[in-house]
C-alpha positions in Angstrom: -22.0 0.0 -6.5 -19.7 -1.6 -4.0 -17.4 1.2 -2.0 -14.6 -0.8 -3.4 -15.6 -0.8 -7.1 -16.5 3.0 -6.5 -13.2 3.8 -4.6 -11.4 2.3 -8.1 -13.4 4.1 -10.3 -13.1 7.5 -8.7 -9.2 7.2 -8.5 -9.2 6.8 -11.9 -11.7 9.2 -13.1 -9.8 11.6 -11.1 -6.4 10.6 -12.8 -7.7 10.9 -16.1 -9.5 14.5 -15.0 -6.0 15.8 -14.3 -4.2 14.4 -17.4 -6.5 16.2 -19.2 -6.2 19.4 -17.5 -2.3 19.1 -18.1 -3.5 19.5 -22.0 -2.2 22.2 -24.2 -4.5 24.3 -26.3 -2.8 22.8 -29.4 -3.4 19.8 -28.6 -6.7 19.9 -27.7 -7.6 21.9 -31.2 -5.4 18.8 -33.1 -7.4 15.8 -31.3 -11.0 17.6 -32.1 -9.7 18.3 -35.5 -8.9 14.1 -35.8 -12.1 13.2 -33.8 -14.3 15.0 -36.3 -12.2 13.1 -39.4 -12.5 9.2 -37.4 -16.0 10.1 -36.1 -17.9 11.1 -39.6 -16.0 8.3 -41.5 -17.9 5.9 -38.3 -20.9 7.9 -39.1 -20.9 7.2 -42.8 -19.4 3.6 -42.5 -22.8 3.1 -40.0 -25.2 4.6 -42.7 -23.5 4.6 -46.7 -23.6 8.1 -46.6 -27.0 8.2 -46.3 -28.2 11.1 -44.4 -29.4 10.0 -41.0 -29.6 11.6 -37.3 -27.0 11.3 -34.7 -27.2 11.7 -30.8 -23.4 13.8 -29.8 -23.0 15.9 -27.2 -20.9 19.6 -26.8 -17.6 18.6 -25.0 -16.3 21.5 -22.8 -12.8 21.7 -21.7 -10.6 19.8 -20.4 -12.7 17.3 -22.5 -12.0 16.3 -25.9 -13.4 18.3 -28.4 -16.5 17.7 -29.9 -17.6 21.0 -31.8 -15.6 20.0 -34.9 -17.2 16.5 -35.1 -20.8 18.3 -34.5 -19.9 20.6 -37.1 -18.7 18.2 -40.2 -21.4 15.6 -39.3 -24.0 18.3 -40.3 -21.8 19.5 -43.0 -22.2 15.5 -44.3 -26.1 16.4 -44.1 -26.9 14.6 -40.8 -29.0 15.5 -38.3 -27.6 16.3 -34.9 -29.2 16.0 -31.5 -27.4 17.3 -28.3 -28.5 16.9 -24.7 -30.1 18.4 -22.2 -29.8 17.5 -18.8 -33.4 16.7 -16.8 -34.4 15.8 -13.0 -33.7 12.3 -12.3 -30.7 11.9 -14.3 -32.6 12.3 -17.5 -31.7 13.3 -20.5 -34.1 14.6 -23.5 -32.5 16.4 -27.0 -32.6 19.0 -28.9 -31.8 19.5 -32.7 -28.7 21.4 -33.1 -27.6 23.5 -36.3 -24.9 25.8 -36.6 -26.8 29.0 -35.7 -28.0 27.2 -32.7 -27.4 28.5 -28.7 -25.6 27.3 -25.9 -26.2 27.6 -22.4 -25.4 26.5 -18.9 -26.9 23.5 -17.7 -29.4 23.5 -14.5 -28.2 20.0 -13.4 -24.6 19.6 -14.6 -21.1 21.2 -15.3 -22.1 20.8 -19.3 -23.3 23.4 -21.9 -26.3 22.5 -23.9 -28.3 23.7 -26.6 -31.7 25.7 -26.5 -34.6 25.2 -28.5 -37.3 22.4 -28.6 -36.8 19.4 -26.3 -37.7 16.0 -27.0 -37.7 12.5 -24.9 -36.0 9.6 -25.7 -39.2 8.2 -28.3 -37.1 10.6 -30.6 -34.2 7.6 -29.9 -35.9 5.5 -32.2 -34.8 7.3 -35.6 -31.2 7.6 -34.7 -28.4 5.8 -36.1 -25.4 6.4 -33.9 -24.8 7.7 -30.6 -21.6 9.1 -29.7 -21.0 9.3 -25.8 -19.0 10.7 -23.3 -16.0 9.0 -21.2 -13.0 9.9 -18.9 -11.8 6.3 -19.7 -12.7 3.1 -21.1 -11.4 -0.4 -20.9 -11.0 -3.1 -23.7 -13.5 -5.2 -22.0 -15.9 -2.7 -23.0 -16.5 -0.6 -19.7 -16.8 2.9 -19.3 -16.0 5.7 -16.9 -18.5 8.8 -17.0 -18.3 12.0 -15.7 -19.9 10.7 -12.3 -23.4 12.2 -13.2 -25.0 8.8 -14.1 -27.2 10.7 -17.0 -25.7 8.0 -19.7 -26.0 5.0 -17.5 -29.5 5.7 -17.2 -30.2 6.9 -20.9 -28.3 3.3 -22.1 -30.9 1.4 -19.8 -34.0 2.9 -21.0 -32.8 2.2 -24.5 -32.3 -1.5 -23.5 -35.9 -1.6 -21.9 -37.1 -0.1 -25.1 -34.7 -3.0 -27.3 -33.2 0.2 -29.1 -30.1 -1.4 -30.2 -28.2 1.7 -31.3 -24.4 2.2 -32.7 -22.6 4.0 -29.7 -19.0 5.0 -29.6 -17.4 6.8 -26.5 -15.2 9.9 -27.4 -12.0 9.9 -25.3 -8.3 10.8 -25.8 -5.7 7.9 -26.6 -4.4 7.7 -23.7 -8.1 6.8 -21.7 -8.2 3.2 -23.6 -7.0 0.8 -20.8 -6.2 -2.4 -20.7 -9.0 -5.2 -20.1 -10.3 -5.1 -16.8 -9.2 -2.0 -15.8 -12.5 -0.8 -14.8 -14.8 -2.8 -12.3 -18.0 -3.5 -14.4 -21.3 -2.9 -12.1 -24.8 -4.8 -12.6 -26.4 -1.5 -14.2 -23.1 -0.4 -16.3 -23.6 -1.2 -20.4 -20.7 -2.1 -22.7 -19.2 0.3 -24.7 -17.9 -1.9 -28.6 -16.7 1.3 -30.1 -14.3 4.2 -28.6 -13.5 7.1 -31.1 -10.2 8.2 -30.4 -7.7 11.6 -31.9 -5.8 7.9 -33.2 -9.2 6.4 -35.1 -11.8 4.1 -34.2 -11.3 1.5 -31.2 -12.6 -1.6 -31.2 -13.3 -3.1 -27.6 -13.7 -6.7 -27.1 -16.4 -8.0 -24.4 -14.8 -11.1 -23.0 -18.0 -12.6 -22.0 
């Protein structure tokens, strides 16, 4: 990444870190409450109602709430993997039900689940994936957390020609314009973002 393109990115990650930490409880509890609604109607819309397996993730404040939309998409009978962070920026998954565990990750500010881990071969039955972002663009690019775990994940995929689903969870206020965000050689597009507002699609102007 250039140090320009990384200043750009970091001012804004850091932007959209506070905004969020300016959040009211309410708030917060309303947008997880809308995100599980507009993310299981994306789920079903992706599979006919069909029960299939999902990749999520357990979003920890200031970030949007996730629980509820882990919650109703097993409620809908789906199978939900969480993940675990790994050495190298890796990530593997572990199934996550309702009695299920959380702990502190080794590797990153992020809670994950116990139990049996497994690597991304387990990638090949899922159906959607549902990602993290402090901010996306309508060209498609994404903002992470800074930890590079996704960007990594979305490459193997590609080297493996997984072509999964993926929506990025952030708040309404995180889709920007086209262009915002400076799109590196390694970053993958984002088409979908799932916001407390619905489903947002994001045009690739290439």
């Amino acid at each position: 990444m250039s140090d320009g393109n990384s200043v750009v990115k970091e001012g804004i990650r850091a932007r959209h870190r506070e905004h969020r930490l300016s959040t009211k409880p309410d708030q917060r509890d309303a947008a997880g409450a809308a995100l599980a609604v507009h993310g299981v109607a994306w789920a079903e819309q992706l599979t006919g109602g069909t029960p299939s397996t999902f990749c999520a993730y357990f979003g920890v404040d200031p970030e949007p709430p996730t629980l509820p939309l882990i919650r109703e998409l097993h409620r809908h009978g789906h199978t939900v993997l969480l993940p675990i962070c790994e050495p190298g920026r890796r990530l593997s998954w572990a199934h996550w039900t309702p009695a299920a565990e959380f702990v502190r990750s080794r590797f990153a500010p992020v809670m994950e689940p116990g139990g049996a881990r497994h690597d991304t071969d387990v990638m090949a039955s899922v159906a959607g994936l549902f990602i993290p972002a402090t901010a996306v663009d309508r060209s498609g690019n994404r903002i992470g957390q800074g930890g590079g775990y996704y960007d990594v994940l979305l490459g193997s995929l590609d080297s493996k020609g997984l072509d999964i689903p993926l929506a990025a969870i952030v708040f309404d206020s995180e889709v920007l314009p086209a262009g915002t965000i400076p799109a590196e050689e390694f970053d993958r597009k984002v088409p979908v973002a799932l916001t407390q507002s619905g489903l947002v699609a994001l045009t690739d102007p290439s």
